[in-house]
Residue frames as qw, qx, qy, qz and C-alpha x, y, z in Angstrom:
[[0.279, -0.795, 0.493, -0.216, 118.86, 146.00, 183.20],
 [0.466, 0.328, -0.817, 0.088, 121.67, 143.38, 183.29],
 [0.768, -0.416, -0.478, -0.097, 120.58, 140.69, 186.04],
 [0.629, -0.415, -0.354, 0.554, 123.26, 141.32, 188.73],
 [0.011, 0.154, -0.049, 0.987, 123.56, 145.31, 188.19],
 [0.528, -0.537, -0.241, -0.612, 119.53, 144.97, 189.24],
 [0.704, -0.477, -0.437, 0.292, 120.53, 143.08, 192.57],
 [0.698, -0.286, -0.020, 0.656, 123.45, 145.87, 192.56],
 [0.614, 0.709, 0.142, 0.316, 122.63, 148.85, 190.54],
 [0.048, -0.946, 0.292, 0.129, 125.43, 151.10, 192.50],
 [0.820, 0.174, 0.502, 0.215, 127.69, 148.11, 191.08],
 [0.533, 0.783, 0.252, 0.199, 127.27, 150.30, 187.70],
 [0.063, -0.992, 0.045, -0.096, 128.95, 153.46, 189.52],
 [0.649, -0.616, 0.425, 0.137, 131.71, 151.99, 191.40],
 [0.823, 0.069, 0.454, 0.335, 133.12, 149.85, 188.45],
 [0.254, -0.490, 0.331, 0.765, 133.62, 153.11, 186.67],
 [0.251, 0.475, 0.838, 0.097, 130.74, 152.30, 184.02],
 [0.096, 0.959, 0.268, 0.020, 129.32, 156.06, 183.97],
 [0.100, -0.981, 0.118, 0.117, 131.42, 159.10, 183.85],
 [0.532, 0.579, -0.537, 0.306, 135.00, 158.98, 184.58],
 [0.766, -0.521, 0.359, -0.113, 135.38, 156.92, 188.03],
 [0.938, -0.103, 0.217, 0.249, 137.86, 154.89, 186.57],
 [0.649, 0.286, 0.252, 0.658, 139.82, 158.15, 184.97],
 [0.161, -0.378, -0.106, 0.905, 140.47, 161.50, 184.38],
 [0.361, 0.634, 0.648, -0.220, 137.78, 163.32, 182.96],
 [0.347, 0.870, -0.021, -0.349, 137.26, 165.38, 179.88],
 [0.658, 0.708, -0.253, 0.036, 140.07, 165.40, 176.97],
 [0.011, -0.785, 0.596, -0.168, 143.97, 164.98, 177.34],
 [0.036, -0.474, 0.845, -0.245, 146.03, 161.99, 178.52],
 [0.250, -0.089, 0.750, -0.606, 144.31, 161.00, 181.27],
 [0.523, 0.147, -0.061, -0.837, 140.75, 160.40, 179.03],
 [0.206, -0.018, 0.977, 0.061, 138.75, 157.41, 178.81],
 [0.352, 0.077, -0.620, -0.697, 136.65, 155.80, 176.23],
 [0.785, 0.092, 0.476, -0.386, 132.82, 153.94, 177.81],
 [0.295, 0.138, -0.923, -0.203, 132.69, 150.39, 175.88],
 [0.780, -0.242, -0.264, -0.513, 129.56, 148.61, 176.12],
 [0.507, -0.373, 0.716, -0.302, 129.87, 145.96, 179.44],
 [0.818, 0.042, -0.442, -0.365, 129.51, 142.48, 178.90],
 [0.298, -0.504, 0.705, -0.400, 129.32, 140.02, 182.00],
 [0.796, 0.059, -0.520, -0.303, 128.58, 136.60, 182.49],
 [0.777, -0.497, 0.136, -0.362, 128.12, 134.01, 184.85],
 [0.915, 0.319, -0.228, 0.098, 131.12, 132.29, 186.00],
 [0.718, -0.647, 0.106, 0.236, 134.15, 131.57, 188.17],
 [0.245, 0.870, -0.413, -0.115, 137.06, 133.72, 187.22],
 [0.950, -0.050, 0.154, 0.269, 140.15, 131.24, 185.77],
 [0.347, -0.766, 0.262, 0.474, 143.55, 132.64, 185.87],
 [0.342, 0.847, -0.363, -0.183, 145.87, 133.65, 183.34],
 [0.917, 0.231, -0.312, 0.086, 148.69, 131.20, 181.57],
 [0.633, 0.158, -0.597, 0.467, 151.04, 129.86, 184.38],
 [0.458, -0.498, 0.105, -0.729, 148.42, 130.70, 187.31],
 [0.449, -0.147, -0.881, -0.008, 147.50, 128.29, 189.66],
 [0.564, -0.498, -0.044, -0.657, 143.92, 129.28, 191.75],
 [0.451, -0.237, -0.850, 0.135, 144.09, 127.79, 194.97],
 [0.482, -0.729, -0.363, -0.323, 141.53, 128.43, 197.98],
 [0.047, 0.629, -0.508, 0.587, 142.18, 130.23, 201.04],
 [0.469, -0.403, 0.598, -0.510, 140.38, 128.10, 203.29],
 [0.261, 0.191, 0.946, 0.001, 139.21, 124.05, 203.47],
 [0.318, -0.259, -0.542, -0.733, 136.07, 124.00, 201.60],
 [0.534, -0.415, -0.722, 0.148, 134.58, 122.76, 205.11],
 [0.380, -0.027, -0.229, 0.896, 135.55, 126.04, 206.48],
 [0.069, 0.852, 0.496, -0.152, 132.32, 128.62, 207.25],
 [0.271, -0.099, 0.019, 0.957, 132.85, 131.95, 205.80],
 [0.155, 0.588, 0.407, -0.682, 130.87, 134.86, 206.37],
 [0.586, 0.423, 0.454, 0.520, 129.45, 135.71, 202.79],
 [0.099, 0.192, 0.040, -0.976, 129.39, 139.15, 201.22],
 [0.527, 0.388, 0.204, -0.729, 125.88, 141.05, 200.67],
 [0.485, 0.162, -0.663, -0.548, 125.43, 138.89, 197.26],
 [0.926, -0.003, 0.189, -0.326, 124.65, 135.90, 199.62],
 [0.712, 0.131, 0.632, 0.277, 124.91, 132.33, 197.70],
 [0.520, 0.768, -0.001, -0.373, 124.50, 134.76, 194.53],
 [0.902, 0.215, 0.195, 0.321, 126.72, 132.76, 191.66],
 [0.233, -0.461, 0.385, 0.764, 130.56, 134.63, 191.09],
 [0.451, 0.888, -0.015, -0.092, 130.15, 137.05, 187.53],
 [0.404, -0.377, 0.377, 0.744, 133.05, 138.09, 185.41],
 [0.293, 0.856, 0.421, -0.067, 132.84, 140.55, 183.17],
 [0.446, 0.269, 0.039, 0.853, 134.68, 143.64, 181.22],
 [0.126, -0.760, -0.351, 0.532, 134.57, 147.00, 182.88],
 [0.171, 0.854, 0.331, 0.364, 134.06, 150.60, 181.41],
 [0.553, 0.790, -0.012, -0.263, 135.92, 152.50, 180.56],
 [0.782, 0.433, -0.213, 0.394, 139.19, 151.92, 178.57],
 [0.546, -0.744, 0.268, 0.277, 142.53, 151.88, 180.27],
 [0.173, -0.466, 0.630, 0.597, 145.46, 152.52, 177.72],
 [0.389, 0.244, -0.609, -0.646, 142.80, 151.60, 174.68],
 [0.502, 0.032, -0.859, -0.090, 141.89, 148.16, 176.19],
 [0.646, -0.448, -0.384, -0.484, 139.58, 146.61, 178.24],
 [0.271, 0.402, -0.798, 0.358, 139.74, 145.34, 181.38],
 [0.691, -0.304, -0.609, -0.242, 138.14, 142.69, 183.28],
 [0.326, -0.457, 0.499, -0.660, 136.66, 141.81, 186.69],
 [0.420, -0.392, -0.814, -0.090, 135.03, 139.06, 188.59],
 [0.393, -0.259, 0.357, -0.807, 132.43, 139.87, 191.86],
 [0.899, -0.111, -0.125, -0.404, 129.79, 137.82, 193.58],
 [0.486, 0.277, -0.789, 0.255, 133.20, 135.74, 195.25],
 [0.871, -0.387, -0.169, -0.251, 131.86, 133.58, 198.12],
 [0.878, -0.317, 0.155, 0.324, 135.16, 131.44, 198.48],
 [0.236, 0.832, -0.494, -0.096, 138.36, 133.82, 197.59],
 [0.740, 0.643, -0.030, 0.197, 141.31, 132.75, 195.88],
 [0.130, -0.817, 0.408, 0.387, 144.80, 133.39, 195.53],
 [0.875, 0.476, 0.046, 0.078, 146.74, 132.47, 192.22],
 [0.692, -0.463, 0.431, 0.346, 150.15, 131.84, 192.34],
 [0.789, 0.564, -0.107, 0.217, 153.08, 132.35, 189.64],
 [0.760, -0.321, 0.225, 0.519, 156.77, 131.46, 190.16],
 [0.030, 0.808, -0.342, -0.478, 159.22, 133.52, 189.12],
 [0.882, 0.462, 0.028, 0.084, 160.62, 131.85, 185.37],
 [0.619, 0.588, -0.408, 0.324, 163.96, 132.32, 185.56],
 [0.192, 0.005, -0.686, 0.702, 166.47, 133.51, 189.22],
 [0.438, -0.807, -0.380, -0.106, 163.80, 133.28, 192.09],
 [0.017, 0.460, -0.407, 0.789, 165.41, 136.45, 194.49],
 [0.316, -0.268, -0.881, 0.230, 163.15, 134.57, 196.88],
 [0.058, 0.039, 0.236, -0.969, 161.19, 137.67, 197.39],
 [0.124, 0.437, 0.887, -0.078, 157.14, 137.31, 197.49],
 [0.121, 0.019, 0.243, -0.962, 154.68, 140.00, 196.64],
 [0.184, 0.465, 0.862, 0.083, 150.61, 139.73, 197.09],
 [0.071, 0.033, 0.276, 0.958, 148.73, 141.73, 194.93],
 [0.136, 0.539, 0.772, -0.309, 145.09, 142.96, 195.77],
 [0.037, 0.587, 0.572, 0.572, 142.87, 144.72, 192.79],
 [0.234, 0.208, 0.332, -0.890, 140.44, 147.26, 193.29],
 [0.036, -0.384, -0.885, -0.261, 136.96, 147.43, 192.80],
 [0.368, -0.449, -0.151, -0.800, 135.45, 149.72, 195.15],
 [0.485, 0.005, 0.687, -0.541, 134.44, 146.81, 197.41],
 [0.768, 0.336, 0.119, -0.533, 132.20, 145.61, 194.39],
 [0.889, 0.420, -0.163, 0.076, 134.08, 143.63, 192.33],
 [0.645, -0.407, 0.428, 0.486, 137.74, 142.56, 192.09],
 [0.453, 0.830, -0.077, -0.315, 139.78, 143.89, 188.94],
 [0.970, 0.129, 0.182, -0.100, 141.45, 140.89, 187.73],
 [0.851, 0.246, 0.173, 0.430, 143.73, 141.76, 185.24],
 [0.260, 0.771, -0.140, 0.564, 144.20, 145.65, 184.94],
 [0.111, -0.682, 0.546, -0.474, 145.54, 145.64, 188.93],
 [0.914, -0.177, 0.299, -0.209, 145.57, 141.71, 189.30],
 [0.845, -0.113, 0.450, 0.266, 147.84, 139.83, 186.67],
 [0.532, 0.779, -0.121, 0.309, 148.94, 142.44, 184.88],
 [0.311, -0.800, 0.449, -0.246, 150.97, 143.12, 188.23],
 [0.935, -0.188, 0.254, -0.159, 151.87, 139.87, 188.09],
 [0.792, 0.571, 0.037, 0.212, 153.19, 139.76, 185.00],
 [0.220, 0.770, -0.382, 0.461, 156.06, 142.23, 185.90],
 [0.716, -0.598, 0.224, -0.282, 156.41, 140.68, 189.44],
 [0.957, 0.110, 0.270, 0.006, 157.29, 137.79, 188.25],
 [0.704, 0.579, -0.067, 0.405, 159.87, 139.26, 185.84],
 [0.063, -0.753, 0.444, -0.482, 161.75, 140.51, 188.74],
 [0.343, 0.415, -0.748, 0.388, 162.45, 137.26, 190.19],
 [0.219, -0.142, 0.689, -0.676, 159.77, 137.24, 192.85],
 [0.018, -0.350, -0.867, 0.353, 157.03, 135.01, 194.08],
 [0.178, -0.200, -0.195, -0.944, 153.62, 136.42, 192.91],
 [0.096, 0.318, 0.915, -0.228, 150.01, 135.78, 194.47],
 [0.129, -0.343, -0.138, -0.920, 146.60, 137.54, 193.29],
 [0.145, 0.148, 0.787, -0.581, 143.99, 138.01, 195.51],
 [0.321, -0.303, -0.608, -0.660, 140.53, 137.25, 194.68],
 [0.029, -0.107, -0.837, 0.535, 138.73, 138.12, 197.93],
 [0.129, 0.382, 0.899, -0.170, 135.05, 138.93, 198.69],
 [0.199, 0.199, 0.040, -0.959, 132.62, 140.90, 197.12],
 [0.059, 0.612, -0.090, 0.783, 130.68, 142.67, 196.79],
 [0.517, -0.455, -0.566, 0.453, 130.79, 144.33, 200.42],
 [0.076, -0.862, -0.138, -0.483, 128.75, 148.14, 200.92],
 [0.235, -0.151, -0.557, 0.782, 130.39, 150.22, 203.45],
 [0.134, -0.788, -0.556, 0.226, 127.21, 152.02, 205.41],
 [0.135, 0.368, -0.021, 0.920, 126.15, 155.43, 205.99],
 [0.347, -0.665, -0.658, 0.072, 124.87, 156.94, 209.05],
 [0.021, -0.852, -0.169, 0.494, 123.51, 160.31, 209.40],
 [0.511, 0.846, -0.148, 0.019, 124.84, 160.82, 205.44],
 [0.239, -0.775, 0.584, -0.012, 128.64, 159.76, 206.93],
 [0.878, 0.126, -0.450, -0.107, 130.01, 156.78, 205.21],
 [0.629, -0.507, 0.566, -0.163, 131.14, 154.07, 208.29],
 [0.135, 0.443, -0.884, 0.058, 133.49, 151.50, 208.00],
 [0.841, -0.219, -0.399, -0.292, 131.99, 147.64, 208.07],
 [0.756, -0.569, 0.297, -0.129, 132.61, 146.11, 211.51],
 [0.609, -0.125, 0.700, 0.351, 134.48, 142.94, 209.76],
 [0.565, 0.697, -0.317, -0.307, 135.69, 143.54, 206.27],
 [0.963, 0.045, 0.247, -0.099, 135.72, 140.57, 204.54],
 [0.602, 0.742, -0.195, 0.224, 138.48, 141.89, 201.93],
 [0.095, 0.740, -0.566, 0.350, 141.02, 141.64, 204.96],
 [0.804, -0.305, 0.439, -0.259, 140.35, 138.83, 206.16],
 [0.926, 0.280, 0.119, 0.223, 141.31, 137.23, 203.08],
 [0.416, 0.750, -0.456, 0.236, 144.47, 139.37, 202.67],
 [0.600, -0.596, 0.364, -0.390, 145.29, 138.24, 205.85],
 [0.845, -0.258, 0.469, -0.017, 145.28, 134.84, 205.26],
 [0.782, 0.571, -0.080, 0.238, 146.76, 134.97, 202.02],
 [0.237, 0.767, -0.550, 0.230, 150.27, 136.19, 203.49],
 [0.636, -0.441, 0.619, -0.136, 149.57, 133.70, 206.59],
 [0.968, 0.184, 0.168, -0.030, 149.43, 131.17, 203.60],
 [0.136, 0.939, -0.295, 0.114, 152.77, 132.93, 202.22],
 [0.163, -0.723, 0.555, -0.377, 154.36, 132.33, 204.85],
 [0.765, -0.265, 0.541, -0.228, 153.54, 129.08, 206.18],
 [0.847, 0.394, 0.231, 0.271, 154.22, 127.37, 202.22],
 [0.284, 0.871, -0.316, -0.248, 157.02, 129.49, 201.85],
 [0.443, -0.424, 0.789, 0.033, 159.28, 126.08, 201.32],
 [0.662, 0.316, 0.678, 0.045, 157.04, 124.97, 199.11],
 [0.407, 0.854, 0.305, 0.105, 157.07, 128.56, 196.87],
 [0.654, 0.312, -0.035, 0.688, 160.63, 129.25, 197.23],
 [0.208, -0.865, -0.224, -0.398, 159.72, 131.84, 199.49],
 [0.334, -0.012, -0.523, 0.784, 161.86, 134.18, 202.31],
 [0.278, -0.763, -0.583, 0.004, 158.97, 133.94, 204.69],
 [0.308, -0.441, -0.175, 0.824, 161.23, 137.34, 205.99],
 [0.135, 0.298, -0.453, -0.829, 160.32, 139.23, 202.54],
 [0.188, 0.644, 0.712, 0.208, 156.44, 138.75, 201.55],
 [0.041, 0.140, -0.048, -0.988, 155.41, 142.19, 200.68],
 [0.414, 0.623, 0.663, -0.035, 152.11, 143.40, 199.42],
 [0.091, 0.088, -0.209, -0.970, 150.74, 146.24, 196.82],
 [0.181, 0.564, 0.725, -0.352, 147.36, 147.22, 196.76],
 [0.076, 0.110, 0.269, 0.954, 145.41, 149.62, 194.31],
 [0.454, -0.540, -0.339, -0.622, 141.91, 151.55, 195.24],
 [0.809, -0.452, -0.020, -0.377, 139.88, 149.80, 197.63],
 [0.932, 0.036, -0.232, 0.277, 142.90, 146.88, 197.16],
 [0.473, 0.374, -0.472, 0.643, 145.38, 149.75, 198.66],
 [0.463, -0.529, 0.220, -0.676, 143.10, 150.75, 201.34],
 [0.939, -0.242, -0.064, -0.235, 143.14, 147.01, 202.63],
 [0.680, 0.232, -0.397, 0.571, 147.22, 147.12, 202.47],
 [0.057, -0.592, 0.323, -0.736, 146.90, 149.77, 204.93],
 [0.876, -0.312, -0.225, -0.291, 144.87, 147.40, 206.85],
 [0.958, 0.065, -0.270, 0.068, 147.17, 145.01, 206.94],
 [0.507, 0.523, -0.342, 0.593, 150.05, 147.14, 207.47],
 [0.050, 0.389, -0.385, 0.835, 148.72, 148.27, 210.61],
 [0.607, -0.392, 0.349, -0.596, 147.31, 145.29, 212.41],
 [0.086, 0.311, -0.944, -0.059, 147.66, 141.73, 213.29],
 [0.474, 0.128, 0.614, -0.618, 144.23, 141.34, 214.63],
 [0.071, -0.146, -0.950, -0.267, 141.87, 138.70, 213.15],
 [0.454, -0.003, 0.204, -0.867, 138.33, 138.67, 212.65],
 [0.878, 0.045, -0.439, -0.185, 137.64, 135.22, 211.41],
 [0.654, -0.626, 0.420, -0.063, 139.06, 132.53, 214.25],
 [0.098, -0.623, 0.768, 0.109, 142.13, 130.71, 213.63],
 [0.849, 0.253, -0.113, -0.451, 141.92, 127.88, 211.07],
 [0.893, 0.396, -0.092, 0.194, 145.15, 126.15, 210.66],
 [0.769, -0.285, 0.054, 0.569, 148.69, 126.05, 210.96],
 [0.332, 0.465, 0.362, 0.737, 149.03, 128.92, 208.45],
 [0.394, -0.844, -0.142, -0.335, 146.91, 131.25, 211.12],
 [0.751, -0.593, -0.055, 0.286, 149.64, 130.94, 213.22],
 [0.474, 0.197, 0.255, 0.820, 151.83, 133.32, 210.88],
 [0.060, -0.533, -0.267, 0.801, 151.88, 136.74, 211.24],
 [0.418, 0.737, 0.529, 0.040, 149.28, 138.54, 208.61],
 [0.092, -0.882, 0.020, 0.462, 151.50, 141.63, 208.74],
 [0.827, 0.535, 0.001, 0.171, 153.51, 142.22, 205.06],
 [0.667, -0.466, 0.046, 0.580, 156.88, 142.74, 205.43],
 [0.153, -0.137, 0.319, 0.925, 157.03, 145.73, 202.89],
 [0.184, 0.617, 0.616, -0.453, 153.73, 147.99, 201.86],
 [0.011, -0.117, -0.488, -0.865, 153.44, 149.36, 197.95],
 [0.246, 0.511, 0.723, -0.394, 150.00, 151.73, 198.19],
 [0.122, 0.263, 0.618, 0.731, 148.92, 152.48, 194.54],
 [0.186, -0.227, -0.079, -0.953, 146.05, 155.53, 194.84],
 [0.165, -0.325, -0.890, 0.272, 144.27, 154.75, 198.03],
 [0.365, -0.530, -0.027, -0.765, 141.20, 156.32, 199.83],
 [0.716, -0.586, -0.295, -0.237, 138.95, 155.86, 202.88],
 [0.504, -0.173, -0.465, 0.707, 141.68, 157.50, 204.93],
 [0.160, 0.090, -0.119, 0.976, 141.02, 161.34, 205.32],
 [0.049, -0.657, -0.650, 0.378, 138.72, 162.47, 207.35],
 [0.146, 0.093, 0.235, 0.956, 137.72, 165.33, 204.74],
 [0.272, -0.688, -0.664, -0.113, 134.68, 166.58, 207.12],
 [0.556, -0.665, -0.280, 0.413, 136.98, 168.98, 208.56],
 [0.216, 0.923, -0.252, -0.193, 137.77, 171.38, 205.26],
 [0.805, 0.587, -0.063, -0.062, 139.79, 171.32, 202.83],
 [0.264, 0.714, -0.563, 0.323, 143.53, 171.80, 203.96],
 [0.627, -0.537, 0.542, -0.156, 142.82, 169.29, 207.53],
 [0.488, 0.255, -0.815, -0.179, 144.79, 165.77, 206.76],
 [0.505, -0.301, 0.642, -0.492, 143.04, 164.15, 210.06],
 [0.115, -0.017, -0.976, -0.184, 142.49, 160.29, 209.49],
 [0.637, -0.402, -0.162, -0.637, 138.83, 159.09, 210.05],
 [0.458, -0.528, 0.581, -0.417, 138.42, 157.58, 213.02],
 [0.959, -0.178, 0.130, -0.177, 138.63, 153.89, 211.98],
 [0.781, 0.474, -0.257, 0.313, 142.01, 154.15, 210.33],
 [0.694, -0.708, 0.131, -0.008, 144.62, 153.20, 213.18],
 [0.557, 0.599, -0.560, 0.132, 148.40, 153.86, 212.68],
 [0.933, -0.331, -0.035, 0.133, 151.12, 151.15, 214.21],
 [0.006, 0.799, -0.572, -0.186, 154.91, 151.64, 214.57],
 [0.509, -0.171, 0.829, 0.154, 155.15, 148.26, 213.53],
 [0.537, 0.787, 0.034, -0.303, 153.95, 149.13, 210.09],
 [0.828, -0.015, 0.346, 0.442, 156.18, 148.13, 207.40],
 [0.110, -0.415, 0.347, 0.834, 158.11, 150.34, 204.85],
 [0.467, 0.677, 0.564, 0.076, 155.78, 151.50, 202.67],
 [0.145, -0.104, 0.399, 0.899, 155.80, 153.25, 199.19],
 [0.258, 0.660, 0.343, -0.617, 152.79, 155.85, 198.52],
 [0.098, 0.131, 0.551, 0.818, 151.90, 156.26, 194.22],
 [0.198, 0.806, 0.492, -0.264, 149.24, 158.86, 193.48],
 [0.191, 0.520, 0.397, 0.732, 148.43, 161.23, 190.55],
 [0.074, 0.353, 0.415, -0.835, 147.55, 164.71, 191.90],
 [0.480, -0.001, -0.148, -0.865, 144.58, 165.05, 189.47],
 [0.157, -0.168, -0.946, -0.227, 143.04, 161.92, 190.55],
 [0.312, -0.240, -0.298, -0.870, 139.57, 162.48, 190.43],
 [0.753, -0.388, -0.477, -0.232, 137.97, 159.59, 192.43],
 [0.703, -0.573, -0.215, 0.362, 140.90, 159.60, 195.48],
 [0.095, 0.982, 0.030, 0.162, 141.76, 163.10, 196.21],
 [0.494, 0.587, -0.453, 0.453, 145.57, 163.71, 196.63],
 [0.320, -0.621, 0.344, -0.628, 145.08, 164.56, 200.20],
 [0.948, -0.257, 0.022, -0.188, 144.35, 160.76, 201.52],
 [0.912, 0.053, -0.206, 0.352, 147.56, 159.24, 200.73],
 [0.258, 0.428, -0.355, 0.790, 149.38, 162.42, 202.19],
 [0.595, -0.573, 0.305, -0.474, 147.48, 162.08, 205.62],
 [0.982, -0.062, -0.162, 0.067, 148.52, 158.46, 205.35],
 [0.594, 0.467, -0.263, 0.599, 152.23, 159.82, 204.66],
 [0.243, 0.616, -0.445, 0.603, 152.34, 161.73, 207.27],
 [0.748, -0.459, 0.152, -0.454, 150.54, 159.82, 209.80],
 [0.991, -0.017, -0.059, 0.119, 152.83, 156.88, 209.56],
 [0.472, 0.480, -0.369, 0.641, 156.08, 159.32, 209.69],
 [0.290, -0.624, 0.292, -0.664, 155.00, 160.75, 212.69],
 [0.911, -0.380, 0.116, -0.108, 154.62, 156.78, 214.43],
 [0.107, -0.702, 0.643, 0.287, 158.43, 156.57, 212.73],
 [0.757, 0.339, 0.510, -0.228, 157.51, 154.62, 209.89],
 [0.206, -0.308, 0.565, 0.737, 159.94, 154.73, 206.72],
 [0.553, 0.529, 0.596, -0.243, 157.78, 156.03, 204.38],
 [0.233, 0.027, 0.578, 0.781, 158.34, 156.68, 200.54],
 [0.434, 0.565, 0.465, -0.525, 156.15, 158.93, 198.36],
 [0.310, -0.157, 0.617, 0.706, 155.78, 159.38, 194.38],
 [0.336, 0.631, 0.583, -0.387, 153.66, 161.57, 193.20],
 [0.391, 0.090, 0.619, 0.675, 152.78, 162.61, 189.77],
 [0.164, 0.127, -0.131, -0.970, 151.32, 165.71, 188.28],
 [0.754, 0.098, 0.005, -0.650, 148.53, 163.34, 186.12],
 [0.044, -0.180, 0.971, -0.152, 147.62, 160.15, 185.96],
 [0.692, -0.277, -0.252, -0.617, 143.86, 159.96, 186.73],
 [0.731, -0.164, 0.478, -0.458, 142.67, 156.85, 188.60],
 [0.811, 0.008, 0.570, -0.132, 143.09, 153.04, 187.94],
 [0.286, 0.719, -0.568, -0.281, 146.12, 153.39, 185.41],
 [0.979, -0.097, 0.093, -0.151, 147.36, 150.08, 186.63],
 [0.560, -0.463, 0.397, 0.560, 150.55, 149.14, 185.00],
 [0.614, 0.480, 0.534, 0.328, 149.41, 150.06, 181.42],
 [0.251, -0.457, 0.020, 0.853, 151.31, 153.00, 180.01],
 [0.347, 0.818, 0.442, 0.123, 150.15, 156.02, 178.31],
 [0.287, 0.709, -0.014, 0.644, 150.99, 159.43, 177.48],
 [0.460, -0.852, 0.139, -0.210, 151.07, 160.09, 181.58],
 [0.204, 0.633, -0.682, 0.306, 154.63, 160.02, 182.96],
 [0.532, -0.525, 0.448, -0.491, 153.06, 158.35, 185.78],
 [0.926, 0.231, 0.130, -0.269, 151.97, 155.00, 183.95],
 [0.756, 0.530, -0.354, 0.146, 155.50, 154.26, 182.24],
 [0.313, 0.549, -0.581, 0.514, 157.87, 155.06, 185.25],
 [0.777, -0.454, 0.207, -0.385, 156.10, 153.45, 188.45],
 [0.984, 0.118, -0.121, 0.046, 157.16, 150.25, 188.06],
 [0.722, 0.257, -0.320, 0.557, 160.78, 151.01, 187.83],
 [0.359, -0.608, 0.238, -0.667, 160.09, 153.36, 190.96],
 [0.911, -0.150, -0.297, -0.245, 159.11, 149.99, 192.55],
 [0.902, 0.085, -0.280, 0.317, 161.79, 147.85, 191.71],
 [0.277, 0.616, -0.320, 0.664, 164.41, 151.25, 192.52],
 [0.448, -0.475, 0.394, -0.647, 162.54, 151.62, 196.39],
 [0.954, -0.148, -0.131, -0.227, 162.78, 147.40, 196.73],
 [0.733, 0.262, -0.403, 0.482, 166.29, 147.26, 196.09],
 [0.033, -0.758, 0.184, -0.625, 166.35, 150.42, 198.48],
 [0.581, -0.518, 0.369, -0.508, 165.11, 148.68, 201.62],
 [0.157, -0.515, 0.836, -0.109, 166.85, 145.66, 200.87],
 [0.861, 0.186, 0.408, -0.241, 163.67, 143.17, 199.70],
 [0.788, 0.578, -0.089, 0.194, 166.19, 143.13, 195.76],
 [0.647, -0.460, 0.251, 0.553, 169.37, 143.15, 195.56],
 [0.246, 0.806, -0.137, -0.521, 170.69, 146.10, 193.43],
 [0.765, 0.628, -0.138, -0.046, 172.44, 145.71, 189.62],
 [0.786, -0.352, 0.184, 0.473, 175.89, 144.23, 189.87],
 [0.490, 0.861, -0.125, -0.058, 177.87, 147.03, 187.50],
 [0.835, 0.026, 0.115, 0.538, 181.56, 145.49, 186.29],
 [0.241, -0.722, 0.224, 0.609, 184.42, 148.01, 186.64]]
C-alpha cells in the first residue's frame, strides 16, 4: 500500500481511483480509462505564469486538517479525463492561492477558482489551472485555491454531518478578502471578484455565497473585506439535498443555509452524473429563487462527473465555457462583443 493511502485508505475512493467516481460508468462518451497512480512527496508548484502566494503570515496558527504535520503529496489521479491525466496535491497545512494576470486587455474582472477533491485532495490542474487558463483569456484576474486537506466529514447514526469549521472555507474566504484588499495591486474591481467551484470546490462556493461569517479570527487588514463573491459559477455540486426524505423531496440538509444576499449564481450539471445526483443542484436552484436570488441553470443530458474544462464527445464539456462567458456578460461582470454596423 502506497504510504499516505495507508494513513488514508478512503483517499483511494474519493480521488476516483476505483470504479467510476470521477465519471460515467460503463461504455459511451462519458467512459473512463484507470491509469496506474503515482504520488510523491512534495509541495505543489504552479503552472507557467503562476505566482503561489500564502494566505496567511507564516506566524499565523492554523487549525491543521486530519493529516496533522503529515508532509503535502502530489500526485496523478485515476481515471482519465478526455485521454489525459490529471493531477492533485493533499496533505496542505498552509493553503495557497496562485495568481495569473490577464496577458493582454485586463476587463478588471477577478475570478477564484476552487478544485475538487472530495475534501481529500485538491485537483490542481483538471478544475485548478486548466480554469485558469481560459480565465485568463477573457481578460480577467485569476486565483487558484489550494486550501486544506484532507478534511473527513463525520457520520452519526450512519448520517453523514457537516464539520463544525471547514477548513476549505476558511481559506476561500480569505482568498477573496485577499482579492479584494490587493485589488490595486492585481488590477482588480474589488466590485467584480467572482468565484467557480467544482465538486466539493462548488459545495464551498455555496458556502461562501451564503455567509459572511468567519471561523478563524480576524488577521489583517484583508479580514476586514467582505468574503462574500460578487458572482457564483457552481460546476456539479453536492452535500446539499437532504435525500433521506425519497426520491422526488428537494429539502436542503439542515446545515445548508440560504441568504438573499447571495450573489448571481450559474448552476452546470450533467443529468447522468453518477457521483452528484441531478437533484442537489436543483434544490440549490430552487432554494435560492425562492430567497429572490437570480439564479441561472445549464443542464446537460451527459457529462458524467469531473469533466472540468476538457472536451469530449459530451456536448456538455465543449459548450460550458462559452455558457460562462455568455451569463458574465449577462449580469454585467463582461462587457458584451462590440458588432460594427
Amino acid at each position: 500500500m502506497i504510504r499516505c493511502l495507508a494513513l488514508f485508505p478512503s483517499l483511494l475512493l474519493s480521488l476516483g481511483i476505483a470504479g467510476a467516481a470521477y465519471g460515467q460508468s460503463g461504455e459511451g462518451p462519458s467512459a473512463r480509462t484507470v491509469v496506474p497512480k503515482v504520488e510523491q512527496e512534495g509541495v505543489w508548484q504552479p503552472t507557467d505564469g503562476g505566482t503561489q502566494i500564502p494566505l496567511w503570515p507564516a506566524d499565523v496558527s492554523l487549525k491543521k486538517p486530519d493529516s496533522g504535520d503529515h508532509p503535502e503529496f502530489t500526485g496523478n489521479g485515476s481515471p482519465l479525463v478526455a485521454g489525459r491525466k490529471w493531477h492533485w496535491a493533499t496533505y496542505i497545512t498552509r493553503p495557497t492561492m496562485t495568481i495569473y494576470r490577464p496577458k493582454g486587455h485586463n476587463t478588471g474582472a477577478a475570478m477564484l477558482v476552487i478544485p475538487g477533491g472530495g475534501f481529500y485532495a485538491v485537483a490542481t490542474d483538471l478544475e485548478g489551472t486548466e480554469i485558469c487558463d481560459w480565465v485568463i483569456r477573457q481578460g480577467m484576474t485569476c486565483a487558484m485555491l489550494k486550501y486544506r486537506t484532507p478534511q473527513v466529514w463525520p457520520r452519526e447514526n450512519g448520517k453523514q454531518e457537516r464539520p463544525e469549521v471547514l477548513l476549505g472555507l476558511e481559506d476561500a474566504q480569505r482568498a477573496i478578502s485577499l482579492l479584494r484588499e490587493r485589488a490595486s495591486t492585481y488590477g482588480i474591481d474589488p466590485h467584480k471578484v467572482g468565484v467557480i467551484g467544482f465538486s466539493a470546490g462548488a459545495y464551498l462556493v455555496i458556502n461562501m455565497s451564503n455567509t459572511i461569517e468567519r471561523t478563524y479570527p480576524l488577521t489583517d487588514a484583508a479580514d476586514q473585506q467582505s468574503p462574500r463573491p460578487d458572482f457564483a459559477i457552481v460546476a456539479y455540486t453536492a452535500r446539499i439535498l437532504d435525500n433521506s426524505k425519497g426520491k422526488n423531496n428537494l429539502e436542503l440538509q439542515p446545515w445548508v443555509k440560504i441568504s438573499p444576499e447571495a450573489p448571481p449564481t450559474l448552476i452546470i450539471h450533467a443529468m447522468n452524473d453518477p457521483v452528484d445526483d441531478i437533484r442537489q443542484p436543483m434544490a440549490y436552484a430552487l432554494a435560492l429563487n425562492d430567497a429572490g436570488v437570480p439564479v441561472d441553470m445549464r443542464l446537460y443530458a451527459k457529462g458524467g462527473h469531473a469533466f472540468g474544462m476538457r472536451p469530449t464527445a459530451d456536448p456538455i464539456t465543449k459548450e460550458w465555457p462559452g455558457e460562462v462567458k455568455q451569463w458574465m456578460q449577462n449580469i454585467g461582470i463582461l462587457s458584451p462583443p462590440h458588432h460594427s454596423k
